[in-house]
C-alpha positions in Angstrom: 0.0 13.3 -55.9 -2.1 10.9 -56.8 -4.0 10.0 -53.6 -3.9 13.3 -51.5 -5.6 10.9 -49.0 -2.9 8.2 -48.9 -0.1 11.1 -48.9 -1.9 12.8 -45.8 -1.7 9.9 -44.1 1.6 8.7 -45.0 3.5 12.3 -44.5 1.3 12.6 -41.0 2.4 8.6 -39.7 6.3 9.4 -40.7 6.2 12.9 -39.4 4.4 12.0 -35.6 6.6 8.8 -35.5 10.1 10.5 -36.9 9.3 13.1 -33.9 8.5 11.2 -31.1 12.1 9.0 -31.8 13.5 12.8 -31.9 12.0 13.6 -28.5 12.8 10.5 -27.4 15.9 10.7 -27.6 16.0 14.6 -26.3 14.0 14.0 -23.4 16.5 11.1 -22.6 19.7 13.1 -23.0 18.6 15.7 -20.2 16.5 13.3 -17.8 18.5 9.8 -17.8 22.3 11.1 -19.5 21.4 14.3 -17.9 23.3 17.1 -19.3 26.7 16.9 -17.8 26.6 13.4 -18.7 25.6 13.9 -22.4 28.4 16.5 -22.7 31.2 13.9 -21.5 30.0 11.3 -24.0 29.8 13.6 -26.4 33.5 14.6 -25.6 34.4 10.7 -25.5 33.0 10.7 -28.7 35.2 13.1 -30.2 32.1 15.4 -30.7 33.9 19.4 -31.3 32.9 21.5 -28.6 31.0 18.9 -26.5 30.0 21.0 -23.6 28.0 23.6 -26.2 27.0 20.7 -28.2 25.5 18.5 -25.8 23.0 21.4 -25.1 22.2 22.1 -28.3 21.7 18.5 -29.6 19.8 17.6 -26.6 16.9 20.7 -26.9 17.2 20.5 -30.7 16.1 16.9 -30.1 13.5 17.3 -28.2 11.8 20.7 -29.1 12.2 19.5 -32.5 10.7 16.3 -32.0 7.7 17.7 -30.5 7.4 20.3 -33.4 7.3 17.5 -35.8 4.6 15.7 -33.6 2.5 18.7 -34.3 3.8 19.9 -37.7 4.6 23.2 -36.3 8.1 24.8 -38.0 8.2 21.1 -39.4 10.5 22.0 -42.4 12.7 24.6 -41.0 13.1 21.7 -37.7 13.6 18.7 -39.9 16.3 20.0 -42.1 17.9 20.9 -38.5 17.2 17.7 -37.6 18.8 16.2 -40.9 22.1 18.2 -39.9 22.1 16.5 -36.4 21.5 13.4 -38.1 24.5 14.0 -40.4 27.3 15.5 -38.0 25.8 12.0 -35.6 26.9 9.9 -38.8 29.7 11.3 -39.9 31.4 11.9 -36.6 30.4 9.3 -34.5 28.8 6.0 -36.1 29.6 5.7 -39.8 33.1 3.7 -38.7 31.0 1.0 -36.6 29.4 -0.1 -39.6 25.5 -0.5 -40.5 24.2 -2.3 -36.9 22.8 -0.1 -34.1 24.3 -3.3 -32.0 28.1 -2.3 -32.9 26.8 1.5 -32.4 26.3 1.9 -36.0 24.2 4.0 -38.1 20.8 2.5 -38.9 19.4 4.5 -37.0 20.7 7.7 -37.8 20.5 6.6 -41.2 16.3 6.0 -41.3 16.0 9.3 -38.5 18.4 11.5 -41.3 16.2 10.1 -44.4 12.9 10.5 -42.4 13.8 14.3 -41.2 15.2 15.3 -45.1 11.6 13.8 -46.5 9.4 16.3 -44.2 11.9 18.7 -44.8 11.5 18.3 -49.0 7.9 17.6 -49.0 6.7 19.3 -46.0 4.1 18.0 -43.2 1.4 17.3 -44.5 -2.2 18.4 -44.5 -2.9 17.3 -40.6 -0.4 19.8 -39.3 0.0 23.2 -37.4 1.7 24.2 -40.6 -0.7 23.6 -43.1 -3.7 25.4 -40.5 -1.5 28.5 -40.6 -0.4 28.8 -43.8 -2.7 26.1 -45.6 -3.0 27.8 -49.2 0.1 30.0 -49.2 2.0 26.7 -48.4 0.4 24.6 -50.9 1.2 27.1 -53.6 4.8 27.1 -52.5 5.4 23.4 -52.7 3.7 23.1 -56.1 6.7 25.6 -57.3 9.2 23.8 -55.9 
């Protein structure tokens, strides 16, 4: 990269704010949906197996979020997160056309993008991640 500096800071901004929309939207599935209410949406939706998915969705959200706050499991959490994204896209909002207002998919569509670019270039220096396995890491994404 040419400015490590600039990179750092630009992986670290869209990796803190990409997870705290993630655990956002987590922590408001189980405290204002709640649960039982995020598994009937999800079944209004036409989401397969909403009472296992709701669950799922809903911790994957916000755990995930919060490891992405932190850059800790950032890749293996944002490539999940991409596959929520996806399944949200394809299931639910790509027929409601681009507008969040009609229930459309900007959102998901910025959220899916945001998780697959930490998931392809990683966290960043200013993460968990990169303090555990700093050099090992670095070595890895130069391969790839």
């Amino acid at each position: 990269m040419r400015n490590p500096t600039l990179s750092t800071a630009g992986l670290t901004i869209l990796r803190v704010v990409t997870g705290f929309i993630f655990a956002a939207h987590g922590w408001q599935k189980y405290t204002e949906f709640t649960i039982a209410g995020t598994q009937a949406s999800f079944a209004d939706m036409g989401v397969p197996l909403a009472d296992i998915a709701a669950p799922v969705i809903s911790t994957l959200e916000l755990v995930g979020g919060i490891a992405l706050i932190f850059g800790l499991l950032a890749r293996p959490f944002a490539a999940l997160l991409v596959l929520d994204m996806l399944g949200a896209l394809i299931i639910v909002h790509a027929p409601n056309g681009i507008f969040v207002t009609n229930n459309g998919y900007e959102l998901v569509l910025i959220l899916g993008a945001a998780a697959l670019t930490i998931a392809l270039l990683g966290p960043g220096r200013l993460s968990v991640d990169h303090a555990l396995f700093g050099r090992r890491h670095s070595r890895m994404s130069a391969l790839a």
